[in-house]
SENU-716731 format. One line per 5 residues: their letters; for each residue x, y, z of N, C-alpha, C, CB. Coordinates in Angstrom, 2 decimals. Glycine has a CB too. Layout:
BEGIN
a = X Y Z X Y Z X Y Z X Y Z; ...;
***
This chain:
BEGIN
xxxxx = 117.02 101.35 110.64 117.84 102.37 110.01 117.58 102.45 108.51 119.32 102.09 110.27; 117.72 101.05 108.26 117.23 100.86 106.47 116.33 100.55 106.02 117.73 100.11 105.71; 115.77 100.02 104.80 114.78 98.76 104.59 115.25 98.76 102.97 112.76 99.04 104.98; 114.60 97.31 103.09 115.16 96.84 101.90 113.75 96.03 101.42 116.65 95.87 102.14; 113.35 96.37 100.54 111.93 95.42 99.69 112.60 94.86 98.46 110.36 96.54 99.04;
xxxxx = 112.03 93.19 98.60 112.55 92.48 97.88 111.26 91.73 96.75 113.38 91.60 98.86; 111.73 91.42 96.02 110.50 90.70 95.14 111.23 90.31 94.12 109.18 91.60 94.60; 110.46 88.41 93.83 111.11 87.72 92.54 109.49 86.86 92.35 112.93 86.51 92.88; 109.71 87.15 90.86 108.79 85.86 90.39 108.86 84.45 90.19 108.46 86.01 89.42; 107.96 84.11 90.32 108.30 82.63 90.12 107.26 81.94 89.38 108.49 81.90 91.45;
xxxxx = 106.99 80.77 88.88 105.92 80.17 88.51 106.07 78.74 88.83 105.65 80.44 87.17; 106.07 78.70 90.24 106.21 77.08 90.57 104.92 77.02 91.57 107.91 76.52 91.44; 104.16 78.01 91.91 102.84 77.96 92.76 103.20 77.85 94.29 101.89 76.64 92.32; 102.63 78.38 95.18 103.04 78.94 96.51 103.95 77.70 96.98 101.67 79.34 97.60; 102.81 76.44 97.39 103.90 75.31 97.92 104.86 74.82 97.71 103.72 74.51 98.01;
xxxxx = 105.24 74.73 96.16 106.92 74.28 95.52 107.94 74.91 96.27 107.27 74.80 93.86; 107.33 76.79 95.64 108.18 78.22 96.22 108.43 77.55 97.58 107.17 79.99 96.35; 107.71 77.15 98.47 107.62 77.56 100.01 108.73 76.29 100.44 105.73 77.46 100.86; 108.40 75.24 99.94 109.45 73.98 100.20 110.60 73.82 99.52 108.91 72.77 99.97; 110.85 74.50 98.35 112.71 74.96 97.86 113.42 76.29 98.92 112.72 75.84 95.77;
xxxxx = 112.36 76.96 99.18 112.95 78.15 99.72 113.11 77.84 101.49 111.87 79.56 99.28; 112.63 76.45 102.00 112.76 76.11 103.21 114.29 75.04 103.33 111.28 75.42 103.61; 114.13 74.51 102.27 115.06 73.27 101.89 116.17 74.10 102.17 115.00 72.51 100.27; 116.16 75.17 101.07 117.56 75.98 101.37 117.69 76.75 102.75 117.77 77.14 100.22; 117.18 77.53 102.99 116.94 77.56 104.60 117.70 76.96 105.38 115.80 77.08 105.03;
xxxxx = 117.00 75.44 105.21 117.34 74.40 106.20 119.02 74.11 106.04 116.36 72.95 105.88; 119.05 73.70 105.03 120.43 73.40 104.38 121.83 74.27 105.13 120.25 73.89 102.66; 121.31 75.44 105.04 121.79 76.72 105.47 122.10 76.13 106.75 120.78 78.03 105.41; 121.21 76.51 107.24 121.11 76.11 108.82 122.25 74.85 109.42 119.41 75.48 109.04; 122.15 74.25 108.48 123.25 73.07 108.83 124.40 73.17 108.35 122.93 71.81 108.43;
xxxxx = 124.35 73.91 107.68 125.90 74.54 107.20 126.60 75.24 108.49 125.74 75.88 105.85; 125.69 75.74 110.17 125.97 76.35 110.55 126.17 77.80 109.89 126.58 75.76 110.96; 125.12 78.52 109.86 125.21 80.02 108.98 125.27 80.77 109.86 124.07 80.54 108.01; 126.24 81.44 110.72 126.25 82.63 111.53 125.18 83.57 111.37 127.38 83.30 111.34; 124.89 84.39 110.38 123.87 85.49 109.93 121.97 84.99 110.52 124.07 85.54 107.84;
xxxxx = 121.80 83.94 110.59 120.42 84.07 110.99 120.26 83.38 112.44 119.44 83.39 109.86; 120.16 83.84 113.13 119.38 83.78 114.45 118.32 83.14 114.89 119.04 84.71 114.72; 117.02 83.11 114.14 115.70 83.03 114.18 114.95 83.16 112.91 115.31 83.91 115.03; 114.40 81.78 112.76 113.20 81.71 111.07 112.22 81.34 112.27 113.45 80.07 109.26; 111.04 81.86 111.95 109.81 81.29 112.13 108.74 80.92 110.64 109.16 82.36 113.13;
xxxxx = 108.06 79.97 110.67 107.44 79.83 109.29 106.54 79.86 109.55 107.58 78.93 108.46; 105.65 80.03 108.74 104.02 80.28 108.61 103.57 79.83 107.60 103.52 81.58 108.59; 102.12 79.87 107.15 101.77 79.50 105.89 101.82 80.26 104.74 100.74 79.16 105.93; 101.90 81.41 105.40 102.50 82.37 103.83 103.85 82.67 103.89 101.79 84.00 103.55; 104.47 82.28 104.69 106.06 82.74 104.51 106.84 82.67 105.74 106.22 84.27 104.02;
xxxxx = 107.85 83.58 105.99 108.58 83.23 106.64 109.00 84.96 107.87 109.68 82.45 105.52; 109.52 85.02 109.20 110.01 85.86 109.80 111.08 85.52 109.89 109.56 86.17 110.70; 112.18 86.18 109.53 113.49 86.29 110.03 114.12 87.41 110.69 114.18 86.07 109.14; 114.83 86.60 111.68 115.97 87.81 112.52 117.24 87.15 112.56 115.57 88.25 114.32; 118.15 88.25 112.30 119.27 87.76 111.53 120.58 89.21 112.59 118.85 87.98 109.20;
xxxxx = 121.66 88.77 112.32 122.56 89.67 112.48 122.51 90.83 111.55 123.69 89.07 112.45; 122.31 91.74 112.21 122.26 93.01 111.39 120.96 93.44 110.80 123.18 92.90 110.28; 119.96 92.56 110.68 118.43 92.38 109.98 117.57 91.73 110.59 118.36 91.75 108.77; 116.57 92.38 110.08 114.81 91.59 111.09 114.17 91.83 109.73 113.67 92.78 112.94; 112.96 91.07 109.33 112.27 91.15 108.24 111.21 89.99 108.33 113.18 91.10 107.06;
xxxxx = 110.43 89.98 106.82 109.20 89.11 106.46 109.17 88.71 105.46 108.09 89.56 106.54; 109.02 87.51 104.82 108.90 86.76 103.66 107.61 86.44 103.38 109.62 85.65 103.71; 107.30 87.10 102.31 105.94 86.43 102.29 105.88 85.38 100.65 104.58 87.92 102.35; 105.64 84.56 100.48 105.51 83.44 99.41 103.79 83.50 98.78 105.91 81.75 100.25; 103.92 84.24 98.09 102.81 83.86 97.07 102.82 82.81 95.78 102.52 85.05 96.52;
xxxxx = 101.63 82.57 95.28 101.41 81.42 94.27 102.51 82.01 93.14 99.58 81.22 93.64; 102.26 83.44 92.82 103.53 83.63 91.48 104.81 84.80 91.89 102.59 84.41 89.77; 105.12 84.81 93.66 105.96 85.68 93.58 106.49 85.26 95.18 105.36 87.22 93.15; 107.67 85.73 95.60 108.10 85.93 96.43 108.65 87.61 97.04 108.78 85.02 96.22; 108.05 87.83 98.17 108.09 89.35 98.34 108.62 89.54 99.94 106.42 90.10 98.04;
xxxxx = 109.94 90.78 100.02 110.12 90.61 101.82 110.04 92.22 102.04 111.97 89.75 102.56; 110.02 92.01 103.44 110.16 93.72 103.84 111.33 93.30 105.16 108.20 94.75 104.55; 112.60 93.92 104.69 113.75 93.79 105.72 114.20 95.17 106.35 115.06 93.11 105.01; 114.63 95.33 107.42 114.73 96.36 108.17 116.40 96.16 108.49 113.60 96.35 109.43; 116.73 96.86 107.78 118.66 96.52 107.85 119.01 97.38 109.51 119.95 97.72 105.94;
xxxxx = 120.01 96.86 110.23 120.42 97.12 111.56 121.43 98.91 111.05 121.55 95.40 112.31; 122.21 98.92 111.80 123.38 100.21 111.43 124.68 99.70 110.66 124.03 100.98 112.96; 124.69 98.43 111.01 125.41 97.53 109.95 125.92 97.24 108.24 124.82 96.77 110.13; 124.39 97.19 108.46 124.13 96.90 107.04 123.58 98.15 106.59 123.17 95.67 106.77; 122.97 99.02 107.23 122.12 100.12 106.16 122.98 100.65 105.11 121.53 101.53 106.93;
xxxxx = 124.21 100.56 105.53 125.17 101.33 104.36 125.06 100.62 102.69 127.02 101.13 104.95; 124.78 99.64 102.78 124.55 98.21 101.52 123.10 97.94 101.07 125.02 96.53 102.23; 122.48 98.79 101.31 120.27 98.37 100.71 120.60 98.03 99.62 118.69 99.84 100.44; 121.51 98.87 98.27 121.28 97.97 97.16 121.74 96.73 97.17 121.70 98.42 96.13; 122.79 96.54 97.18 124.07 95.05 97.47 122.92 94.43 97.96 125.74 95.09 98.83;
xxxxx = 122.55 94.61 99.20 122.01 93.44 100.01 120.54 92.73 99.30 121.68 94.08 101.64; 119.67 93.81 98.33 118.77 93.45 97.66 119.24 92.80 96.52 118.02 94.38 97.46; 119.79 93.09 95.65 120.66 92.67 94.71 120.94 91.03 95.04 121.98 93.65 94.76; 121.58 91.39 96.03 122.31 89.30 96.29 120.91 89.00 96.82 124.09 88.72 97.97; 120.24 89.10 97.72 118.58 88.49 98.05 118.34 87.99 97.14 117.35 89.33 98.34;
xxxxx = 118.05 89.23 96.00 116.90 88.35 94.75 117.58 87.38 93.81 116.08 89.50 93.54; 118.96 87.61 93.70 119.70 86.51 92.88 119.69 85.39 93.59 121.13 86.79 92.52; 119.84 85.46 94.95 119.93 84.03 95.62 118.54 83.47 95.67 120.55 84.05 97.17; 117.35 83.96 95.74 115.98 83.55 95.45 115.69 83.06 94.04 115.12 84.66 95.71; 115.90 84.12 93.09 116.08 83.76 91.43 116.58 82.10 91.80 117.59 84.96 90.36;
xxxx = 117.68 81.80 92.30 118.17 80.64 91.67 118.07 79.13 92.61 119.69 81.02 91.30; 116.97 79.94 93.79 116.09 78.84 94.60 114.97 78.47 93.90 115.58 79.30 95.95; 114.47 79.53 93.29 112.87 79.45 92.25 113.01 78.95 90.84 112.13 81.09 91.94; 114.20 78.86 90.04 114.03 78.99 88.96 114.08 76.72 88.82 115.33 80.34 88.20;
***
């Protein structure tokens, strides 16, 4: 219904990016987080399917970049939902 493209810089080089941004992930995950369903990881990043969202993470050496496909749910929120993404990435990367 939606999409939402996300992108933050970083300068910690792909693997740092890839193992803070899993840590939290994980963390997540054990918090029990209702919203995600399904991470698969890869070497450049990540697939997620989530309540309300399906998308792709991809982790480069100086950036982090996604392409999310918001459900009927969420399409009403693309900015909000990009907005909190990149702040919550900003402050996994920084």
């Amino acid at each position: 219904m939606g999409q939402v493209q996300i992108r933050v810089e970083h300068a910690l080089g792909r693997a740092e990016a890839q193992r803070r941004i899993r840590a939290a992930a994980d963390a997540q995950a054990q918090k029990g987080s209702k919203y995600v369903q399904s991470l698969t990881w890869s070497e450049g990043g990540a697939h997620v399917v989530g309540d309300g969202f399906e998308g792709t993470l991809t982790i480069g050496d100086t950036d982090v970049a996604g392409d999310v496909e918001l459900g009927w749910k969420l399409a009403f929120f693309p900015l909000k939902i990009q907005r909190e993404a990149e702040a919550y990435l900003r402050e996994i990367l920084r």
